[in-house]
C-alpha positions as CSV (number, residue, x, y, z in Angstrom):
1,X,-13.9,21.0,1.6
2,X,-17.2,21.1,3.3
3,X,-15.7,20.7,6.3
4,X,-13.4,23.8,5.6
5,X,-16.5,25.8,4.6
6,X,-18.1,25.0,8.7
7,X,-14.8,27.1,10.0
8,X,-15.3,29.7,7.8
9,X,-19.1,30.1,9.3
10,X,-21.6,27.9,6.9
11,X,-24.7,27.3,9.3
12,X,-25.6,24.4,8.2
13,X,-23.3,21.8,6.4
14,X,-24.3,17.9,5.7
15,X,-22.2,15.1,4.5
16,X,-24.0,12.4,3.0
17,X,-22.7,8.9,1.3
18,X,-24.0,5.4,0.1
19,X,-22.6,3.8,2.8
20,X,-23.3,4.7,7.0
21,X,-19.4,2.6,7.2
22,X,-17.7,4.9,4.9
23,X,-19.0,8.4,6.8
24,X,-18.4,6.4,10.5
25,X,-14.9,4.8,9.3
26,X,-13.5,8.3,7.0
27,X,-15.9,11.3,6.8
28,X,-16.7,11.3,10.8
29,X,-13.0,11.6,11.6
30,X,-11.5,13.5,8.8
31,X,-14.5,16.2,9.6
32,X,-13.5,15.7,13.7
33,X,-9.6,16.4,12.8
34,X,-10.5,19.7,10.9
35,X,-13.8,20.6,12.8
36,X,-14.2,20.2,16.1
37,X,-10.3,20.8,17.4
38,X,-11.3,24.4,16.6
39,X,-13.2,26.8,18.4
40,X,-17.0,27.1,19.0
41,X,-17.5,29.3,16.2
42,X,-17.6,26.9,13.9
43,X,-21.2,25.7,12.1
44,X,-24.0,25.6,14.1
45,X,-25.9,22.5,12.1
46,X,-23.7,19.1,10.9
47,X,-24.7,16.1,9.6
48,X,-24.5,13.1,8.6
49,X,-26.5,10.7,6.3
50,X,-26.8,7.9,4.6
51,X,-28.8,6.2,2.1
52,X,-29.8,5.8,-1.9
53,X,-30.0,8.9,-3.8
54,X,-33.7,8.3,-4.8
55,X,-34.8,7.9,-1.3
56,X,-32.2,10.4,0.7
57,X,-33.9,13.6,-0.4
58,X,-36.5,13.3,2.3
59,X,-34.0,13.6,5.0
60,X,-31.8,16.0,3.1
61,X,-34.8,18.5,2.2
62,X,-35.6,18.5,6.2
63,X,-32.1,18.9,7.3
64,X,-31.8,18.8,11.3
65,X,-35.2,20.5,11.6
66,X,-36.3,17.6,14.1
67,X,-33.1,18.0,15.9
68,X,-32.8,21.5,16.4
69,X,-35.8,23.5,16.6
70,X,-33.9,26.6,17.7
71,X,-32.3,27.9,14.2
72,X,-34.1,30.1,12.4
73,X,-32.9,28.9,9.1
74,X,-35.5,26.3,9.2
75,X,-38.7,25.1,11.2
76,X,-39.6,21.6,11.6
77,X,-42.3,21.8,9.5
78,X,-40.8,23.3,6.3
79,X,-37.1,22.0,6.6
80,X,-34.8,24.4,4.7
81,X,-35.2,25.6,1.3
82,X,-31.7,23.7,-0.5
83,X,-28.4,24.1,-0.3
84,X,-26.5,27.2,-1.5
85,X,-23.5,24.8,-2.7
86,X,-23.3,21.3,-3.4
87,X,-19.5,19.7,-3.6
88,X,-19.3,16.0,-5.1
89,X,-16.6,13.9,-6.4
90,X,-16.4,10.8,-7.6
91,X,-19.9,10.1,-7.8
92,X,-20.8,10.2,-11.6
93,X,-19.0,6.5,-12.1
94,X,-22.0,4.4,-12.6
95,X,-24.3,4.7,-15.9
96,X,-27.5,3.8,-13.7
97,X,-27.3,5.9,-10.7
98,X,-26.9,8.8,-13.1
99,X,-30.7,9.8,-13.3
100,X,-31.3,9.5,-9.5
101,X,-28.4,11.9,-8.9
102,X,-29.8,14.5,-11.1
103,X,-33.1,14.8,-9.8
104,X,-31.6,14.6,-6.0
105,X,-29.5,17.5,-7.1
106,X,-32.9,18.9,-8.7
107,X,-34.7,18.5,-5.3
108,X,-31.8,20.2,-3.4
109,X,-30.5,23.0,-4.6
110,X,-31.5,26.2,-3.7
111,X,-33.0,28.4,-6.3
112,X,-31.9,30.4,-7.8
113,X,-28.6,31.4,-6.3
114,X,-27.3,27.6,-5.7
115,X,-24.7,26.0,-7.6
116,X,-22.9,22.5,-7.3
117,X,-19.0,21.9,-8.1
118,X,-18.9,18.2,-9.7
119,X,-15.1,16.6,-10.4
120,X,-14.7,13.8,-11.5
121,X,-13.6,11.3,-14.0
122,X,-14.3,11.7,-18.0
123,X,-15.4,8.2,-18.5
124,X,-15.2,5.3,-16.2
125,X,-14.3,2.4,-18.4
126,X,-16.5,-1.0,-17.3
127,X,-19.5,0.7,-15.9
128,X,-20.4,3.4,-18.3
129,X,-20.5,6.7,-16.4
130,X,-18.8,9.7,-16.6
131,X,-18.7,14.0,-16.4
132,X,-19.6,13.4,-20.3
133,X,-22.3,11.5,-19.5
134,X,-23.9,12.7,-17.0
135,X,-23.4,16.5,-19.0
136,X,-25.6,15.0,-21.5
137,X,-28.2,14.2,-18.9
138,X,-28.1,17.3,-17.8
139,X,-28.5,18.9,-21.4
140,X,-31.1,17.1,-22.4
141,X,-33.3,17.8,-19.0
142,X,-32.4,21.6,-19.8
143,X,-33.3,22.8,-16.6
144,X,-29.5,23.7,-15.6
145,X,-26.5,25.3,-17.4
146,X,-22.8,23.4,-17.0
147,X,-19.6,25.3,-16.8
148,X,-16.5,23.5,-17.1
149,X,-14.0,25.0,-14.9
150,X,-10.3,22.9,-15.2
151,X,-9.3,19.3,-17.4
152,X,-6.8,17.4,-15.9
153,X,-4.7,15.3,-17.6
154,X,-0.8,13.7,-17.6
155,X,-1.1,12.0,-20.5
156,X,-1.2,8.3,-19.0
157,X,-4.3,8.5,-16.9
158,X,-7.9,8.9,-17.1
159,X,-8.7,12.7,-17.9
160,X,-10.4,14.3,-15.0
161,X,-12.7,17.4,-15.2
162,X,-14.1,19.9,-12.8
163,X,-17.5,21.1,-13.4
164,X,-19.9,23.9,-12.2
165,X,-23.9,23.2,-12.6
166,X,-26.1,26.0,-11.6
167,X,-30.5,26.7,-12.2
168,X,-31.7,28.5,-15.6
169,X,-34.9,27.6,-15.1
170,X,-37.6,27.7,-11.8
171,X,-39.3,24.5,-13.6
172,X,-38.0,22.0,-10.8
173,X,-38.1,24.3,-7.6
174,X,-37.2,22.3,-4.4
175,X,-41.1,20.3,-3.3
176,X,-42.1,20.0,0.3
177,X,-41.6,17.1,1.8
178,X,-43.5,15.1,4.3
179,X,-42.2,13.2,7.4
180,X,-40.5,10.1,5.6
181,X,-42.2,6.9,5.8
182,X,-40.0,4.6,3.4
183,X,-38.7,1.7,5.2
184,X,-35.3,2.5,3.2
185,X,-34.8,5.3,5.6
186,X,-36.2,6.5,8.6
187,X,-34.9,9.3,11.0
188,X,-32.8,8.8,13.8
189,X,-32.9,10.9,17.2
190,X,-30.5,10.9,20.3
191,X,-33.5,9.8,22.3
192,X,-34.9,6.7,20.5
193,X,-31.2,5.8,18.6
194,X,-31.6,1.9,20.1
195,X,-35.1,1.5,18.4
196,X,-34.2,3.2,14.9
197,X,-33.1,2.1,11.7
198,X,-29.6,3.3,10.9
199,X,-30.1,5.8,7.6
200,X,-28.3,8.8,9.6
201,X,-25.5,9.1,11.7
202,X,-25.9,12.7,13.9
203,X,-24.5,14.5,16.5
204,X,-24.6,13.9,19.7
205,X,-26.0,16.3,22.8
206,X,-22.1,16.3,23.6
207,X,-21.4,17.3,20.3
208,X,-19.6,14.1,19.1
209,X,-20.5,12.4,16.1
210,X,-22.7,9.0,16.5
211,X,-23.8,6.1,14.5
212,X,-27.0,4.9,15.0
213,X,-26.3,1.9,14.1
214,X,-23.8,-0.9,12.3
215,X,-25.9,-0.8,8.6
216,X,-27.7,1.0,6.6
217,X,-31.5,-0.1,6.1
218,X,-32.4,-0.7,2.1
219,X,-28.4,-1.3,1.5
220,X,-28.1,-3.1,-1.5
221,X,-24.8,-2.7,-2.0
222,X,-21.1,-2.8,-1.1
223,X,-19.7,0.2,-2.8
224,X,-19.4,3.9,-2.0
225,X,-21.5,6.6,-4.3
226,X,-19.1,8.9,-3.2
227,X,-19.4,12.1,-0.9
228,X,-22.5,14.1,-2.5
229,X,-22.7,17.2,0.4
């Protein structure tokens, strides 16, 4: 989806995950097979990170700011102001990382005209998550209104809902955020990529995606969180 949304002209579009393999290994060339066979006027800004949802926000809240100092959408110093939409799936499975996705999605999303589509599954049996959980979450925090937009179900399966989450309030605008310093993640360039820690994988000056390195720093675990942007 988001990489559909970069050939119909979005500026700026970033893919983020858990796991640096899964966005080198699946996102990378699923985004290369619909993105970059086109023509140049495609999105001007892409890419990629990875890292824990608590920590993640100070790269996503900067965009490629350090990278490209030409768009006007952003400076260096103020990163851009959220994203207009946020597309997730699959990433509501786990009772615990519930609260540090909420106030990610809190940090990011552009107010007041930003909205995030959500699908995923009703309840995940063995781990405790869900859309129903995490709709209470987000009912009690009462800083954003829900909208459920299909139920899928064949009768055999687990149900699956799609869900739209949008601002009501200006309570929890997006904060400024300073240069990162956690050692969980740390920004990678093209010019130092040997010396830095491997949190984001970007795009090279030939325009090819790049790893900066085999692991992620601060990993403490095997599984995907999904695709959150």
């Amino acid at each position: 989806m988001a990489s559909l949304a970069s050939l119909q002209g979005a500026a700026l579009v970033h893919f983020q995950d858990f796991n640096a393999e899964v966005l080198r290994c699946l996102t990378i060339p699923n985004v290369k097979a619909n993105l970059f066979k086109e023509s140049s006027e495609t999105s001007r800004s892409v890419g990629f990170y990875a890292g824990d949802w608590s920590e993640i926000d100070k790269l996503l809240l900067r965009g490629d700011a350090v990278q490209d100092k030409t768009t006007n959408l952003h400076t260096e110093n103020e990163g851009h102001r959220g994203y207009n939409i946020i597309l997730m799936a699959e990433t509501v499975y786990a009772l615990d990382s519930l609260p540090s996705l909420y106030r990610l999605i809190k940090k990011c999303l552009h107010y007041p005209s930003g909205v995030v589509y959500m699908a995923g599954k009703k309840h995940y049996f063995g781990v405790g998550g869900g859309t129903r959980q995490f709709l209470r979450l987000v009912t009690e925090d009462g800083a954003m209104q829900s909208d459920l937009l299909a139920e899928v179900t064949d009768g055999s399966s687990n149900v699956r809902e799609k869900l739209r989450w949008s601002r009501i309030t200006s309570v929890l605008l997006p904060r400024k955020v300073s240069e990162p310093s956690s050692s969980k993640i740390r920004h990678a360039s093209v010019a130092h990529a040997e010396d830095a820690c491997p949190s984001i994988v970007f795009l090279s000056q030939w325009g090819l995606p790049v790893l900066s390195g085999p692991s992620v720093a601060g990993n403490r675990g095997k599984h995907s969180r999904g695709k959150g942007y």
